[in-house]
N, C-alpha and C positions, 0 to 999 in steps of 0.2 A: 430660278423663278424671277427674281430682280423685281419682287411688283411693291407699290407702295401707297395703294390705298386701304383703308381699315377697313374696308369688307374683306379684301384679300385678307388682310391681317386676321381677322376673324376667326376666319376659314383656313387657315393653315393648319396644315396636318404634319405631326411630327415623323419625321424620320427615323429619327434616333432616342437615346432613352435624354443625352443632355442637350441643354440650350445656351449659347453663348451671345448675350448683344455685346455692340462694339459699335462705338462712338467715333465718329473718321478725323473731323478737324480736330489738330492736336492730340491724338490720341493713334490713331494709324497713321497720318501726315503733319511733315511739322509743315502747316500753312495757316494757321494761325495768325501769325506774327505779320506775312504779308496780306493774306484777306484783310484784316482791320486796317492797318498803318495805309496799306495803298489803294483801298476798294473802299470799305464800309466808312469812315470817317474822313475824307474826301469831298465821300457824295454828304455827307452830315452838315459838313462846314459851306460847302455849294448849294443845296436844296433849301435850309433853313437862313441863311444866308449871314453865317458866323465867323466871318473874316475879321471882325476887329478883335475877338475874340480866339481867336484859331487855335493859338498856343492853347489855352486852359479846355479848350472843346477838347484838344489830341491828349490831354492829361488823361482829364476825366474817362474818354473814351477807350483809353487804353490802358486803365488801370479795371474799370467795369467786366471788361472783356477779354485781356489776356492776365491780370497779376491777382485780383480779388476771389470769393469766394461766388459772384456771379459770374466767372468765365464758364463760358460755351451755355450760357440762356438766350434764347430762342431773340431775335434780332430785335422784335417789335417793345417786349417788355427791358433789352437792355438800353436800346435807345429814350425811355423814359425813365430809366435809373440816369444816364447820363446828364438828359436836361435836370432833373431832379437834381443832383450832384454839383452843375455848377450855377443854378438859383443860388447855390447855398456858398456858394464864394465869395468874399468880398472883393474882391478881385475884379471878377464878373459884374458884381454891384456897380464898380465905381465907373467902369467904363458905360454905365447907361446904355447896355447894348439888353434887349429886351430875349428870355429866354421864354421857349416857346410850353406852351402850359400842356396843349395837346388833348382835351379833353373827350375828344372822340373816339382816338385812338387809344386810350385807357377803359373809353368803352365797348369795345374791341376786345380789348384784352379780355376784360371781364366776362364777355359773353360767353366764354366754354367753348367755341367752336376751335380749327384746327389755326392755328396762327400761321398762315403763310399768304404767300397773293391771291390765289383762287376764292380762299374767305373773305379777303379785305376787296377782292372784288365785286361779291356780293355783294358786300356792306354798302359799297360806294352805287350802287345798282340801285339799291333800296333808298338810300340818303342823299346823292349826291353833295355829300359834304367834301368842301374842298380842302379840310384837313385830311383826308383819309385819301384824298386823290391824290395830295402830296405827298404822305407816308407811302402810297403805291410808289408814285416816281422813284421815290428815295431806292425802294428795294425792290423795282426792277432797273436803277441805274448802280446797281450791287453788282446782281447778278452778271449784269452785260461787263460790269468791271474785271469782273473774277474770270467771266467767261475769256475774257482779252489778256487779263494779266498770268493767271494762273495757269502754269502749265510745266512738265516736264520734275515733280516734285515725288518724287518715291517715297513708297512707304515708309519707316522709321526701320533700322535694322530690327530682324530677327519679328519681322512681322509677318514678313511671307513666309519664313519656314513655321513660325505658330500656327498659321491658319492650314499649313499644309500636314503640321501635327492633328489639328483637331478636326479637319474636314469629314473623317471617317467615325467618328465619335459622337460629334455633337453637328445638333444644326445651328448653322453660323446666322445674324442676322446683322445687319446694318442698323443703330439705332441714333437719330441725328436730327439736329435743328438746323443741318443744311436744307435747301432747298432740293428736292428729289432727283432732277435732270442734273444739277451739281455731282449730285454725289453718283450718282450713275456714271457720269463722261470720268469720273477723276476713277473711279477702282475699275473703269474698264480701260483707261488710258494705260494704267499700270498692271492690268491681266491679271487682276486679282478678283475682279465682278463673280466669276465663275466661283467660287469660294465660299461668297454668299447665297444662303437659299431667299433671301429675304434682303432688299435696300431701300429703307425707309426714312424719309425726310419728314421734312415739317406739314408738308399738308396729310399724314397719317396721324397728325396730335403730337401730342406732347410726348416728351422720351417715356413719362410715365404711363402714359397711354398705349401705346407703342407696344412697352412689354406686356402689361398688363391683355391687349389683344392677341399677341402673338403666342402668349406663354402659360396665361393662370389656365390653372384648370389641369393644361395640356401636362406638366412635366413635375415630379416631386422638389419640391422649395429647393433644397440641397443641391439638386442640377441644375439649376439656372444662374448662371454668371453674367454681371453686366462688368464689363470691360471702359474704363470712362478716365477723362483729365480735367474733371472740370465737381465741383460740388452739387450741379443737378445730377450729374450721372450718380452717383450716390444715390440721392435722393429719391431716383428712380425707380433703384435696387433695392432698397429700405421699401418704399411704398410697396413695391410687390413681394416683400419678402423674399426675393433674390439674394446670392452675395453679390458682392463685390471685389472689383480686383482695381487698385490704380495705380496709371498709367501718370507716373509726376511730372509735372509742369519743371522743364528742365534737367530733367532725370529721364526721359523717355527710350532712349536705347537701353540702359540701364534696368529698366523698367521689363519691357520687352525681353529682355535674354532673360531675368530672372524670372518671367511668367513662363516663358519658355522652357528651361531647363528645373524647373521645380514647382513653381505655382499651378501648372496645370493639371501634373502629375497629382498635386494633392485632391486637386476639383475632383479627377476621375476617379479617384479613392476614396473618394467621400471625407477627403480630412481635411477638409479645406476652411471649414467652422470653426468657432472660440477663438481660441488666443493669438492664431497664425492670424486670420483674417483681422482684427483688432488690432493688431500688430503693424500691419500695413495700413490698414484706413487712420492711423494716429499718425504715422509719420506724414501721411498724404495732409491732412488737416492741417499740419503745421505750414507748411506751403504756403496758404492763398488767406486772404486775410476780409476784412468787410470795413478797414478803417483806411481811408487814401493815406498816399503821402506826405499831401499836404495839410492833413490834419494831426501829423506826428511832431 
């Protein structure tokens, strides 16, 4: 089906009695690490124009995004943790380089709509505010980045023989704060699209959004697994009453062969509740942190 807007999502009809989402950056690909370092913080330090500053923009920006408890939040709300983050530098202070407040773009955020460019391109339709025409640049000179740089990155092991364990059991979903056309070219790059009943980015809402269309209602709480490496995907899974299964930040092959050879075993036996699953989400939590570096 590969579709990704929330009417679709709506309307989907189960196949099967189980439901598995699954989160792509970091989580099925390690791309991660070169999406931000070579694409997203780049265009941060070039659009806002943070050149005196560069070093503490790449801190900040890649502690947010790949080391902290906000890794894998949706682009718009992590690049306002960012500036937020080194306001509060003295560092940043002293060099008199002015950090960008962004108050349109907060209001954006706040609006409930689906966070991706097609929204912020209304916004900018209705407002013509040339902060929010800047925040468009910024993430479609993302996109065009990722689109140039990213490529030839295979799944993490033991990710395609999992999906080819659960294709027959459960319906699989894409659940993700990439951009839709993103995530489409990258799991059919690697011929694993087909796998997916469902590939949903950021213009279908928020990961919570996402399951909560695709899943409540449809599947008994118990069946429904979110698959994630990052503290929203949690979060995701908790707001809908879903489990969870993660995929550690550094631990991801690791990760993967143990979903594989035991963890999913237990989903399908329905014994995948209490202490097992607690178990895993305690050590995942030790991971990713909400205090930088350089406030230790």
């Amino acid at each position: 089906m590969n579709i990704s807007s929330q009417h679709a999502l709506r309307h989907f009809q189960p196949k099967h009695d189980f439901f598995i989402g699954i989160d792509s950056d970091g989580c099925v690909f390690d791309s991660m690490e070169l999406k931000h370092k070579e694409c997203f913080i780049p265009a941060i330090i070039r659009h806002w124009k943070l050149q005196a500053i560069s070093k503490y923009v790449r801190e900040a920006a890649e502690f947010v995004n790949l080391y902290s408890k906000w890794r894998g939040t949706n682009r718009f709300p992590a690049l306002i943790k960012v500036f937020d983050l080194l306001k509060e530098r003295p560092e940043v202070m002293l060099r008199g380089v002015p950090v960008p407040e962004m108050p349109e773009l907060r209001k954006f955020i706040d609006s409930g709509v689906a966070l991706g460019n097609p929204e912020l391109i209304k916004a900018i339709e209705k407002t013509h505010d040339p902060e929010l025409q800047k925040a468009l640049g910024w993430s479609e000179a993302i996109n065009q980045a990722i689109a140039e740089m990213v490529e030839g990155i295979p799944p993490f092991p033991f990710v395609r023989e999992s999906l080819e364990k659960l294709q027959s059991r459960a319906d699989i979903m894409v659940v993700s704060a990439t951009p839709g056309e993103t995530l489409r070219r990258e799991w059919h790059e690697n011929d694993i699209a087909h796998y997916a009943a469902i590939i949903a980015g950021q213009e279908a809402g928020s990961k919570k959004e996402q399951l909560n269309l695709a899943a409540s209602g449809k599947y008994r709480s118990n069946r429904v697994l979110m698959l994630g490496d990052a503290p929203g995907d949690l979060d995701a899974a908790r707001q809908n009453h879903a489990l969870f299964y993660p995929i550690k930040p550094g631990f991801e092959a690791e990760s993967w062969e143990h979903f594989y050879n035991e963890a999913s075993d237990n989903f399908f036996k329905e014994n995948y509740t209490g202490a097992y699953q607690a178990k895993l989400i305690a050590e995942f939590e030790m991971l990713l942190t909400d205090i930088p570096p350089w406030k230790k």
